[in-house]
N, C-alpha and C positions, 0 to 999 in steps of 0.2 A: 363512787356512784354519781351518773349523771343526771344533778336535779333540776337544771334548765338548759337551754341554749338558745342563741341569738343567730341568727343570720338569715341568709335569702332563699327566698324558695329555687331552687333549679328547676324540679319539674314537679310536678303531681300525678301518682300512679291511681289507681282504682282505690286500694287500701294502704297508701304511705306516700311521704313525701320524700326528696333528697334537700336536706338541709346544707348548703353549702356555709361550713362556720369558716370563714379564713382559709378557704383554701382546701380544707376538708369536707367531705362528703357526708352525712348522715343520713341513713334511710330510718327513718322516723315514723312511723304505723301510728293513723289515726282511726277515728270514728267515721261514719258517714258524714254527721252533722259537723264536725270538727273542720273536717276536709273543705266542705264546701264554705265555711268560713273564712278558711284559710286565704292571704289575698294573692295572686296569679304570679306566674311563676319572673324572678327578678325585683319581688318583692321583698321588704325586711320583716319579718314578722320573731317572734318571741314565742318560744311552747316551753309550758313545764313538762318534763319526762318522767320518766319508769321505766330502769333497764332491766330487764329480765335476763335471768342469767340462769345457763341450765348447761350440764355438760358438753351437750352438741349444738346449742344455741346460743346465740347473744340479740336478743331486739330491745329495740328503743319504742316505747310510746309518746306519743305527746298531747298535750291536753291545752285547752285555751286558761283554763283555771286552776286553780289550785282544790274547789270543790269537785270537779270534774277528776280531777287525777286521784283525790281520794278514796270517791267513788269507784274508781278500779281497782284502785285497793283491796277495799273491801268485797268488791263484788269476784275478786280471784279468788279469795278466802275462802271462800263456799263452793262445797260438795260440788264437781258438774260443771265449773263455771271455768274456761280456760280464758286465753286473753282476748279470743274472739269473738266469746258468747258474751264476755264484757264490754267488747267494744260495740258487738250488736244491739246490746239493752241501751249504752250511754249513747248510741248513735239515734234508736228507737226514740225517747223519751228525753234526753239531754239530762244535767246533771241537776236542776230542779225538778223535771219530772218523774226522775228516780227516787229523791227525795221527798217528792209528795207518795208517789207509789207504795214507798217504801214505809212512810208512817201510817197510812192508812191502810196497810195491809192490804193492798188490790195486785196481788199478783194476775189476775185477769191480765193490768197494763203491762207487768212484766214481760210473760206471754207473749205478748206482740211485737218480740225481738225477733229475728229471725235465729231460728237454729234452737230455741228456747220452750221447751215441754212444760205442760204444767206441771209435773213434780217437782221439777227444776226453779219453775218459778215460783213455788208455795215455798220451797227450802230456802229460795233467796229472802221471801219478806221475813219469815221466822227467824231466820238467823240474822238479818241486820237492822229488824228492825228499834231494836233498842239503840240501833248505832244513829240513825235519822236525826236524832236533834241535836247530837253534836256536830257530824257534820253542816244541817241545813245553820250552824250556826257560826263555823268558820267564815260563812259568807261575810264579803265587806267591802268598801272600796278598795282598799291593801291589799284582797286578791282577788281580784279580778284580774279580766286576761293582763297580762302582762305588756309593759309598752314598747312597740316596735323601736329598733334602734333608729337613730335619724340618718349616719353616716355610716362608714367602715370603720372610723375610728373606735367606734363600740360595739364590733360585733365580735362577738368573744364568746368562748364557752365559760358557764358563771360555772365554779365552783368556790372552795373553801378560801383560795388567797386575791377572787378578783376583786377591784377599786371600787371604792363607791359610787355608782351611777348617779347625776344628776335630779335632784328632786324633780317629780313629775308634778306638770299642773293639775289645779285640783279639778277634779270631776264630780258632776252630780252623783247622789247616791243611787248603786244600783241597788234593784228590786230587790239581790239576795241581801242584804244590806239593811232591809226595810224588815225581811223574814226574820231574819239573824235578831235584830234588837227587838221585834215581837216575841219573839222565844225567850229571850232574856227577861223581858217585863214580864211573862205570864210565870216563868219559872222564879224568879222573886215576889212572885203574888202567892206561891207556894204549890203550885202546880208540877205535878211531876213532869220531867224532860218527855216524855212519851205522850202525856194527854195534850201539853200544849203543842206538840210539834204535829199530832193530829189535828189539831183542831186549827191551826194555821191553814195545813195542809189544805182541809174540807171547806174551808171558806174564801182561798185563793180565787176559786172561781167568779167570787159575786165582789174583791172588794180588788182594787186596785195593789198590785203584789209591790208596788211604790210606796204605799202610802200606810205607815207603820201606823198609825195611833186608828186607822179603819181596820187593819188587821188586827191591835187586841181589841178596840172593841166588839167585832164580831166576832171574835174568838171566844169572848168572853161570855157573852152571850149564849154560846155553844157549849160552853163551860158550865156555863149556872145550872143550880139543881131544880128539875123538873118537877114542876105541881105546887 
């Protein structure tokens, strides 16, 4: 199984890239939003993967993140949903707005993928939405996108026996980061994994998705028993 790889962009297609790792060539199928993130071609970038593997097919995915790759995951799981209609939702909505979508049960957002029916998208929140706060909790600096290699010396395909990459400098926390550790404190406040990952969710909008200690308190808030 190929769980990352490292190298330069060759070119950029409508729906995939060619990954040139050492020499070898990988077409590499992203998202919309993935894509245009991606940086232009001769550049070094890092994706995590997902190879799909079927008798008369072999494709690679690649994801900027690790929440992002899981959410394909999951979203292949379900009734209806092939690797396209997932890359449409992750491309639609990215991999926290899947995660908000997906705790707050608004398949409405789902819907708004292309290729994506409402039957299709009520079956997606029902079926993953107990999965929402685990994943919105993997979020972290440790996986976020992954960091570009600086030379050729490190462009490698990462599997089970490569060397230990050089510790990365440290970066500010990101927003999933902020999510992640408010779901933790609401779910040690004794909140079930499903009411805090909603209630995260529904208050993203008014508080800064940075700023963890305004996310439980308005969380909390949201939480409190009414009357």
């Amino acid at each position: 199984m190929i769980g990352k790889l490292a190298g330069r962009v060759d070119y950029k297609a409508d729906d995939h890239i060619l990954l040139d790792v050492k020499g070898v060539g990988y077409i590499v199928y992203c998202s919309d939003r993935t894509l245009a993130a991606l940086p232009a071609a001769g550049q070094a970038v890092v994706l995590y993967t997902d190879l799909l593997v079927r008798e008369d097919l072999m494709q690679l995915f690649g994801f900027m993140s690790l929440v992002e790759k899981e959410w394909h995951r999951l979203l292949m799981s379900v009734q209806g949903i092939g690797a396209k209609a997932s890359l449409a939702i992750l491309g639609a909505l990215g991999p926290d707005g899947v995660s908000r979508a997906i705790a707050l049960g608004d398949w409405n957002a789902v819907k708004a993928a292309k290729g994506v029916g409402p039957k299709t998208a009520q079956r997606v929140v029902l079926d993953l939405k107990d999965k929402a706060p685990s994943v919105m909790a993997m979020s972290s600096p440790q996986q976020a996108a992954p960091q570009a290699p600086m030379d050729d010396d490190v462009i490698e395909t990462v599997g089970a026996a490569t060397p230990t990459p050089p510790a990365p400098q440290a970066a500010a926390p990101a927003a999933g980061a902020s999510q992640a550790d408010a779901l933790s404190a609401l779910t040690n406040l004794g909140y079930s994994p499903s009411e805090a990952a909603s209630a995260i969710a529904t208050v993203l909008g008014d508080v800064g998705a940075d700023d963890t200690a305004a996310l439980i308190r308005s969380s909390l808030k949201l939480l409190a028993p009414k009357g």
